[in-house]
C-alpha positions as CSV (number, residue, x, y, z in Angstrom):
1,X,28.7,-82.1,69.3
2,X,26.3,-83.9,71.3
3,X,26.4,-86.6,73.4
4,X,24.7,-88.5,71.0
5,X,26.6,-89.4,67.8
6,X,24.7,-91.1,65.4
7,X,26.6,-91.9,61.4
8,X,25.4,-90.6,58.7
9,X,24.9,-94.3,57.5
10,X,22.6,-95.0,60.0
11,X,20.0,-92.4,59.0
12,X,19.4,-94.2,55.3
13,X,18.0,-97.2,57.3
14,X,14.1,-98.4,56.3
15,X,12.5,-100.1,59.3
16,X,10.9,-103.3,58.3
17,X,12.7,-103.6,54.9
18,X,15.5,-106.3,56.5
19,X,13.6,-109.3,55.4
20,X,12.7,-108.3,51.6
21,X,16.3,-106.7,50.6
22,X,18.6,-109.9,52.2
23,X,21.1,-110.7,49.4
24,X,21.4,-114.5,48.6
25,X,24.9,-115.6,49.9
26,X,25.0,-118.5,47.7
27,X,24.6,-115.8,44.7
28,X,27.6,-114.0,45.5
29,X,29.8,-116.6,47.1
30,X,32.0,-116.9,44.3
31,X,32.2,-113.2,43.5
32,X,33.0,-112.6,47.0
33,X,36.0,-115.2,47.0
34,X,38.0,-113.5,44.5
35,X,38.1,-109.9,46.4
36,X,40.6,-109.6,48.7
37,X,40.0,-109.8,52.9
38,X,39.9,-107.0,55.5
39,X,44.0,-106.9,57.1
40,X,43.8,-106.5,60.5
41,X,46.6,-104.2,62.4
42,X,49.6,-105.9,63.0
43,X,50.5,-107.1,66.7
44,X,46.4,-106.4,67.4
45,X,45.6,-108.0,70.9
46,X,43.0,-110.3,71.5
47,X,40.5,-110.2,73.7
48,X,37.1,-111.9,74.1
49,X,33.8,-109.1,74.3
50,X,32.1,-110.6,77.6
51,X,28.4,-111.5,77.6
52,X,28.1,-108.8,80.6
53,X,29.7,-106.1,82.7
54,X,31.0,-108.0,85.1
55,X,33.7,-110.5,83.0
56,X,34.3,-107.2,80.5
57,X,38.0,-107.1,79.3
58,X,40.2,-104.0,79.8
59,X,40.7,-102.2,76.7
60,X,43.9,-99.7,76.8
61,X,44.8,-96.3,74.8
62,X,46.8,-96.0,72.5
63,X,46.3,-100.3,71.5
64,X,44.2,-102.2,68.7
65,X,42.8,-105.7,69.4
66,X,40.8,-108.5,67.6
67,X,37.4,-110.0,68.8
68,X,34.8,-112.0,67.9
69,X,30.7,-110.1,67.9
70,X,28.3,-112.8,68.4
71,X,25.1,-113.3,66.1
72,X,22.7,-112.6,68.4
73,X,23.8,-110.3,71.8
74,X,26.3,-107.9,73.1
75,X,30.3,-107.5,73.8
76,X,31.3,-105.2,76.7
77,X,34.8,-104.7,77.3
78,X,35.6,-102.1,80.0
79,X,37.9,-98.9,80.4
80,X,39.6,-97.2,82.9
81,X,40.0,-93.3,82.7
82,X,40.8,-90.6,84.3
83,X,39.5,-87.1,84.8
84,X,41.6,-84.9,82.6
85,X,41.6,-87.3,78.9
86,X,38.8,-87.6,76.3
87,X,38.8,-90.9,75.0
88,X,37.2,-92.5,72.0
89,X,36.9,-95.9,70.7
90,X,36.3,-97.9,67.0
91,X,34.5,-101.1,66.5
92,X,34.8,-102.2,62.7
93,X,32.6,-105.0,62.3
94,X,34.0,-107.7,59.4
95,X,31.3,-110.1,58.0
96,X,32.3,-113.2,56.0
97,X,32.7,-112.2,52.0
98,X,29.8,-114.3,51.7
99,X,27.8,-113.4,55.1
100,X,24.2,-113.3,54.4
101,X,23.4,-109.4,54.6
102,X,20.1,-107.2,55.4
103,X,20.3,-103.4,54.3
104,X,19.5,-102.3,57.7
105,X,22.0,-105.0,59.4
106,X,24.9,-103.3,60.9
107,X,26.4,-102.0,64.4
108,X,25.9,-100.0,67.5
109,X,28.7,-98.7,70.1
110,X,28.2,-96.8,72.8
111,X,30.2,-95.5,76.2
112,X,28.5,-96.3,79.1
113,X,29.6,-95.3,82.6
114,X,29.6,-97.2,85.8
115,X,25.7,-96.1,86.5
116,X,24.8,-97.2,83.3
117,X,24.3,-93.8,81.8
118,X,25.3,-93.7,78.1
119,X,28.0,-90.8,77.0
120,X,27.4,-91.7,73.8
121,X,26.4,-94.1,70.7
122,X,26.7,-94.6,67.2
123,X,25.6,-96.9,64.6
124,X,26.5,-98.3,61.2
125,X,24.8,-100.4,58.7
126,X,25.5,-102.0,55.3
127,X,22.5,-100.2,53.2
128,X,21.0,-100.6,50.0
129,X,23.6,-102.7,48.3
130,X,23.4,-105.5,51.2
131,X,27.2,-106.6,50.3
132,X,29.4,-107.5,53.2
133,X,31.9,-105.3,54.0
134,X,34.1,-103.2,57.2
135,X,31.4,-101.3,58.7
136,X,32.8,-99.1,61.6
137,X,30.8,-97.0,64.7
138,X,32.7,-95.5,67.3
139,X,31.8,-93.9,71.1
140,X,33.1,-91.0,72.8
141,X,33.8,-90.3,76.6
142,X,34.7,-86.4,76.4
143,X,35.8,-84.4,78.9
144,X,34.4,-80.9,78.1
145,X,33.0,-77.9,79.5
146,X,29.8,-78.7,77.4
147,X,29.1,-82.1,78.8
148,X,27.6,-82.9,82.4
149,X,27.9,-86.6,82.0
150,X,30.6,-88.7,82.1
151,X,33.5,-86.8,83.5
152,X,34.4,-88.5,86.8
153,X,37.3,-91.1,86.4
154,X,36.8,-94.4,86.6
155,X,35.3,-97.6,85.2
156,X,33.6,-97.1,81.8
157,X,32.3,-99.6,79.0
158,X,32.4,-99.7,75.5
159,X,29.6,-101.7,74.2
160,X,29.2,-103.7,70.7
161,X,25.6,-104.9,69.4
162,X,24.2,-106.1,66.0
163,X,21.5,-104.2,64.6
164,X,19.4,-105.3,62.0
165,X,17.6,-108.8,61.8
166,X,20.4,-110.9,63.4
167,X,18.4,-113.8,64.0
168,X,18.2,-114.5,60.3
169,X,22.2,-113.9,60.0
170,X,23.6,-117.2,61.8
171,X,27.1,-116.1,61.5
172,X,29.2,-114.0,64.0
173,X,31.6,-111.4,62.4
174,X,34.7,-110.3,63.2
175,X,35.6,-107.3,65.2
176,X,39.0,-104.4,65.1
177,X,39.1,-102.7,68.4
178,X,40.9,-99.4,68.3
179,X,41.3,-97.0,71.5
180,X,42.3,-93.4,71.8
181,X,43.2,-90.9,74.2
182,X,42.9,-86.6,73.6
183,X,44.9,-84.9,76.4
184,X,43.2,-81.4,78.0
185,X,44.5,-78.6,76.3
186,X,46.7,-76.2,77.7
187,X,44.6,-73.0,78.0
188,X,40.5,-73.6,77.5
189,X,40.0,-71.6,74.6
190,X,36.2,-71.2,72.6
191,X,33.4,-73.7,73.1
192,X,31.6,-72.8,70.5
193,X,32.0,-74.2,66.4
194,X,32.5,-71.7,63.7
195,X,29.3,-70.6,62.2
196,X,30.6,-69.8,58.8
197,X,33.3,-71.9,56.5
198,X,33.5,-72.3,52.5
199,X,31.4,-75.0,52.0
200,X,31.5,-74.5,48.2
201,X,32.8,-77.4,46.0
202,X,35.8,-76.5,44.5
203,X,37.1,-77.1,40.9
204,X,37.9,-80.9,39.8
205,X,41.1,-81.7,39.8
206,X,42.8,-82.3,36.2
207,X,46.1,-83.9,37.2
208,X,47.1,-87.0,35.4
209,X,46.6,-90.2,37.2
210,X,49.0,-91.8,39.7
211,X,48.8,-95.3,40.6
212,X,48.2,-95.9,44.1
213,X,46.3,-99.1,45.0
214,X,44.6,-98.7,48.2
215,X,45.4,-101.0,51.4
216,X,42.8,-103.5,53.1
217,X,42.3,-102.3,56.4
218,X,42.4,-98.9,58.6
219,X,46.1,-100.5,59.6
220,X,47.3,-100.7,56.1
221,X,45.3,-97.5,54.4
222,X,47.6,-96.0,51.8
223,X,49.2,-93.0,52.7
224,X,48.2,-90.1,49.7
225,X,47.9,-86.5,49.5
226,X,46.4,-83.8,47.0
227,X,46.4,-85.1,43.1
228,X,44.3,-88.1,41.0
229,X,44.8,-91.7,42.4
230,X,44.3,-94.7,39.7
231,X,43.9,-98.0,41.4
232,X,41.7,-101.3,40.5
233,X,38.8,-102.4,42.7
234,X,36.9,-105.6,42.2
235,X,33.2,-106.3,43.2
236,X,33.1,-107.2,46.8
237,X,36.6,-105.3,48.1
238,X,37.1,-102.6,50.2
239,X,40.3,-100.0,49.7
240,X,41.3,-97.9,52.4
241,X,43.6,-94.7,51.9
242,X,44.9,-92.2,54.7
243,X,45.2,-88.3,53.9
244,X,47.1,-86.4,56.4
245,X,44.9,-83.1,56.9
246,X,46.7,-80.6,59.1
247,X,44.9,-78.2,61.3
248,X,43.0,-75.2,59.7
249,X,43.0,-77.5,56.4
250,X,39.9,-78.7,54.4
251,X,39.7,-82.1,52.6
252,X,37.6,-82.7,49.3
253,X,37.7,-86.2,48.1
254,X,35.7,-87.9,44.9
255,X,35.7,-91.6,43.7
256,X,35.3,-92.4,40.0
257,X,34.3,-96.1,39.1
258,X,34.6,-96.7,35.1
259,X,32.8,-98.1,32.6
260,X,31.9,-101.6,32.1
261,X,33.6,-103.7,29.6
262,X,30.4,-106.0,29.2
263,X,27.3,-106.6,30.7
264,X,24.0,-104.8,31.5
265,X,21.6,-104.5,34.4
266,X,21.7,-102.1,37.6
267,X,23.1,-102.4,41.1
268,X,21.7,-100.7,43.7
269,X,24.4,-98.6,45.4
270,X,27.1,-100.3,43.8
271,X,30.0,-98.0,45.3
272,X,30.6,-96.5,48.5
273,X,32.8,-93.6,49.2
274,X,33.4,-93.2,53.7
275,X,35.4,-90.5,55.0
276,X,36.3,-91.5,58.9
277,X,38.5,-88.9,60.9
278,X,41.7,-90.1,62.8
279,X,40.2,-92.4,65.8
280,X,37.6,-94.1,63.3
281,X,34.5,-91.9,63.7
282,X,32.5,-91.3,60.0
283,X,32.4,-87.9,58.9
284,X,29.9,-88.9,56.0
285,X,29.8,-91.3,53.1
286,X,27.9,-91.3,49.8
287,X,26.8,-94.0,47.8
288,X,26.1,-94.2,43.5
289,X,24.3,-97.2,41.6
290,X,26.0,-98.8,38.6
291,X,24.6,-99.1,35.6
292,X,28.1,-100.2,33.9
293,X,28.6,-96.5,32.6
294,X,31.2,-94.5,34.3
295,X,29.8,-92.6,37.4
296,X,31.3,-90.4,40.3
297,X,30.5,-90.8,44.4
298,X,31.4,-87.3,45.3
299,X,31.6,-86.0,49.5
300,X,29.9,-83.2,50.4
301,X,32.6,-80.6,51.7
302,X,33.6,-80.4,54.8
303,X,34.5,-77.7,57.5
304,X,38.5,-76.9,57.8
305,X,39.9,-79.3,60.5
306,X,39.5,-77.5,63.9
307,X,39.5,-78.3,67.9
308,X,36.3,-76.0,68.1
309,X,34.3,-78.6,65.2
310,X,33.4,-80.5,68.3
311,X,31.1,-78.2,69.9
312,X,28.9,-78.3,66.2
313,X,25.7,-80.2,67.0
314,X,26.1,-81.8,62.9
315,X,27.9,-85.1,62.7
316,X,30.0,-84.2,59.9
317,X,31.1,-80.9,61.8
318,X,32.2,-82.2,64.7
319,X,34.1,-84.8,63.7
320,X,36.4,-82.4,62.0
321,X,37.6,-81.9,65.3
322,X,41.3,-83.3,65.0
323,X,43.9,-83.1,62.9
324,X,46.3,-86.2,61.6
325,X,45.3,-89.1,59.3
326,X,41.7,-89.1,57.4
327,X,40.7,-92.2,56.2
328,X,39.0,-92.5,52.6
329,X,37.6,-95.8,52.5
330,X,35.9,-97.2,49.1
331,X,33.4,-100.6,48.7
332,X,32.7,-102.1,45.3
333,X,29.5,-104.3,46.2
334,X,29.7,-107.9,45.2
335,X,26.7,-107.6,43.4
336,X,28.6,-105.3,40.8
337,X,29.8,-109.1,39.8
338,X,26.4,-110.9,38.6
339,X,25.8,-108.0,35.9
340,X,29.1,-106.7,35.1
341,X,31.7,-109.2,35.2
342,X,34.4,-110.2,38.0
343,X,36.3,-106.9,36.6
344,X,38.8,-105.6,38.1
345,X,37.1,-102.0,37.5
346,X,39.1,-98.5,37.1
347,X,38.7,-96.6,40.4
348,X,40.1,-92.7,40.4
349,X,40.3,-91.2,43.5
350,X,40.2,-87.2,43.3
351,X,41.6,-85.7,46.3
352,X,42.3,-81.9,47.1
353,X,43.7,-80.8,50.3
354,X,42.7,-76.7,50.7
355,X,43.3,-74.3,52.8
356,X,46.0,-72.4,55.1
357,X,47.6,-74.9,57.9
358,X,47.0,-73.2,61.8
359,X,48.4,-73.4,64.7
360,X,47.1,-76.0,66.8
361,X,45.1,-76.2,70.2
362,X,47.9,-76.8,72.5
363,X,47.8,-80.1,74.4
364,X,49.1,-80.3,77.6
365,X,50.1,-84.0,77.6
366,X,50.5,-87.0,74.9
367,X,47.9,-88.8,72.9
368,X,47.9,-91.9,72.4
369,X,48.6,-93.5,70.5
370,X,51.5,-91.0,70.4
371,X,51.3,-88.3,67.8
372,X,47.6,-89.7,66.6
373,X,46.4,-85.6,66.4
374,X,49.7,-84.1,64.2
375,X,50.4,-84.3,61.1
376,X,54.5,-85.1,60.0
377,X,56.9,-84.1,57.2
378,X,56.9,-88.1,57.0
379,X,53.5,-88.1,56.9
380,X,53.4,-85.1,53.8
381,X,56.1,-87.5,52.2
382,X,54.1,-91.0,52.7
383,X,51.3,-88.8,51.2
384,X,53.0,-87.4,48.0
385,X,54.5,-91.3,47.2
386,X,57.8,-90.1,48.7
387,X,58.1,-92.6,51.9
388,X,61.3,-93.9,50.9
389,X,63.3,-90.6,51.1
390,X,60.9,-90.1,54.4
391,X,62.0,-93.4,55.9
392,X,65.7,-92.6,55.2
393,X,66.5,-89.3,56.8
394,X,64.6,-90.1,59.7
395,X,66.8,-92.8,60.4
396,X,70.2,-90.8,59.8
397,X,68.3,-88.1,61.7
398,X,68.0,-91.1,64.8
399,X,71.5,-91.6,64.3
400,X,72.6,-88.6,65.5
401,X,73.6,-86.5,62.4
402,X,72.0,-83.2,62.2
403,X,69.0,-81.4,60.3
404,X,71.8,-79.4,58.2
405,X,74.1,-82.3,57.2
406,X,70.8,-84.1,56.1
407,X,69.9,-81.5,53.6
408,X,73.3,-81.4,52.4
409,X,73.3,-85.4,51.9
410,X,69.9,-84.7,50.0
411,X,71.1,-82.4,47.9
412,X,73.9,-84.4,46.9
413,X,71.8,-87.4,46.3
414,X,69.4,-85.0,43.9
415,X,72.1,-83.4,41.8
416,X,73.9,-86.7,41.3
417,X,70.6,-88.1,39.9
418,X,70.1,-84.7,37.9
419,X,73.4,-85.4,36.5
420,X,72.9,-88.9,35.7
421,X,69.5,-88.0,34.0
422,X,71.4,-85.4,32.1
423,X,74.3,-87.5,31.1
424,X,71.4,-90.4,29.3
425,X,69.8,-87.3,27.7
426,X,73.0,-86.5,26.0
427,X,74.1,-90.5,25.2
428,X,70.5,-90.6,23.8
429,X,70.5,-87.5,21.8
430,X,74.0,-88.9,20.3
431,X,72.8,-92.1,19.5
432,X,68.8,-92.2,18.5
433,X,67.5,-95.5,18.0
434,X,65.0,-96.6,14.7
């Protein structure tokens, strides 16, 4: 990838079209009061963006942390790496539910070394629909054969900016910090992306609906895997859901919004569909209009998840570069509310998870946070709506009994359940009811 790494979000933007597309935040005050708020990690840290280099906080690996982005300005907070470590960094910007928006407002992050050189940037904004919501950027310091700049340890800067027409936007917003650390690999292997994947669309899944309502924030995203989702989304929310994608695997996802149960009119870009890759950085997103007849926000496919993907000069490729959680994040504008009613809408979330896992790359130390760039049987488990069962044999696991008496224990626990089910078949069978 290069060293520039813009979103595909940022591309949409029209220059000069801030001032005729601001929403009217009085409109959709009260639409926006009724959808739930962006969560923010638990036990985030909070520290204050500086106006300047000098007074810039320290941001760690491996932590998340709360600040505040000013209307009109800047926040650096500063990093200290060393030579051997990529590291990357999220900003998710949170407006007010009833912040005053411009399609072409939004956020830039970059990494900046010591010199001032830039390793990289990014940019989001909150396009056609104009309805506050998360918007996240992200900024890379890599340490790789195919980058000259920024490889030397020491003092770096993450830097968070408003885009847009701030000036006419008098609040500040909110900010999530998240920070993440790559090791080196063990052996360097190729430095080149693949030149050919399947990047046909495959058949749409048929399963039968599952609930799953999606969480609030990247901290809270719902863990599920390959099948149909059913979940309720009302006009002005944002539901996040986490897909563990192992290495050599390839992720389809499609978002269904239902039909209206009153109402007419149009809404620009009513629903949003993001995918973001395990430290925060958008793959792609896509983006439907609503005119209260069911319609589909489908993601164009994506390479298998590979260490090589980062060498790809495409956005979208290279951020396939890790493996671990994928984040599917979905926005109902609040907009959806002045023509269609409060709701809640049906949302269906189609997810399919292809492809033969691989070995991976071979790190030769920890991430960080720890385990960021695997994928777990507790994470499979989380995924397929079995985190109970997950939860519970790692703990007897932690307390010392062994992989084999666990299975046992399991299979005990199953067939007395098989048995039970069995013995209610039979009572019901002997005594039907009118």
């Amino acid at each position: 990838m290069a060293a520039v790494l813009c979103s595909v979000a940022a591309t949409a933007a029209v220059p000069g079209a801030a001032a005729a597309t601001r929403t009217s935040a009085a409109s959709a005050a009260s639409s926006a009061s009724a959808a739930p708020g962006y969560a923010f990690a638990e036990g985030a840290r909070t520290v204050v963006g500086a106006a300047g280099t000098a007074d810039a906080g320290r941001l760690d690996p491996g932590e998340t942390y709360r600040s505040t982005l000013p209307k009109n300005g800047k926040a650096y907070y500063r990093l200290e790496l060393d030579a051997t470590s990529s590291a990357y960094a999220s900003a998710t910007a949170v407006p007010a539910p009833d912040a005053s928006i411009a399609a072409v407002d939004g956020i830039r992050v970059s990494v900046q070394d010591s010199d001032g050189h830039a390793c990289s940037y990014d940019s989001a904004i909150f396009g056609a629909a104009r309805s506050p919501r998360p918007v996240t950027a992200w900024g890379a310091r890599e340490v790789s054969p195919a980058k000259a700049l920024c490889r030397e340890p020491g003092t770096y800067y993450l830097v968070v900016e408003r885009l847009g027409t701030t000036g006419a936007a008098p609040e500040a917003w909110d900010l999530e910090l998240a920070v993440f650390s790559e090791p080196r690999l063990e052996k360097t292997g190729a430095t080149r992306a693949p030149e050919v994947w399947n990047s046909a669309s495959p058949a749409p899944l048929g399963d039968e609906p599952r609930a799953r309502q999606g969480g609030a924030g990247f901290g809270s995203a719902t863990a599920v895997g390959q099948g149909v989702w059913r979940a309720d989304i009302v006009p002005g929310q944002t539901l996040f859901y986490k897909v563990p994608v192992d290495w050599g695997r390839q992720l389809y996802a499609t978002a269904d919004l239902g039909s209206a149960s009153g109402g007419s009119g149009y809404s620009v870009g009513a629903l949003v569909l993001s995918l973001y890759n395990p430290v925060r950085a958008q793959v792609e997103d896509v983006g439907v209009s609503y005119d209260g007849t069911q319609k589909s926000a489908a993601l164009a496919p994506v390479p298998p998840v590979r260490y090589v993907n980062r060498y790809d000069v495409t956005d979208a490729v290279g951020a396939m570069r890790f493996a671990g959680s994928y984040y599917l994040v979905v926005h109902l504008a609040v907009q959806v509310a002045d023509r269609f009613g409060a709701g809640p809408f049906g949302l269906t979330l189609r997810v399919r998870v292809a492809g033969a896992g691989e070995t991976g790359p071979g790190y030769a130390g920890r991430s960080a946070p720890q385990g960021v760039f695997e994928v777990t049987a507790q994470d499979r488990a989380a995924a397929d709506g079995d985190a109970g069962r997950s939860t519970a044999m790692t703990a007897l696991a932690a307390g010392g009994i062994g992989t084999g008496s666990v299975l046992l224990l399991g299979l005990g626990v199953w067939t007395a359940a098989a048995r039970r089910r069995d013995a209610q078949t039979r009572v019901s069978a002997q005594n039907p009811t009118a």
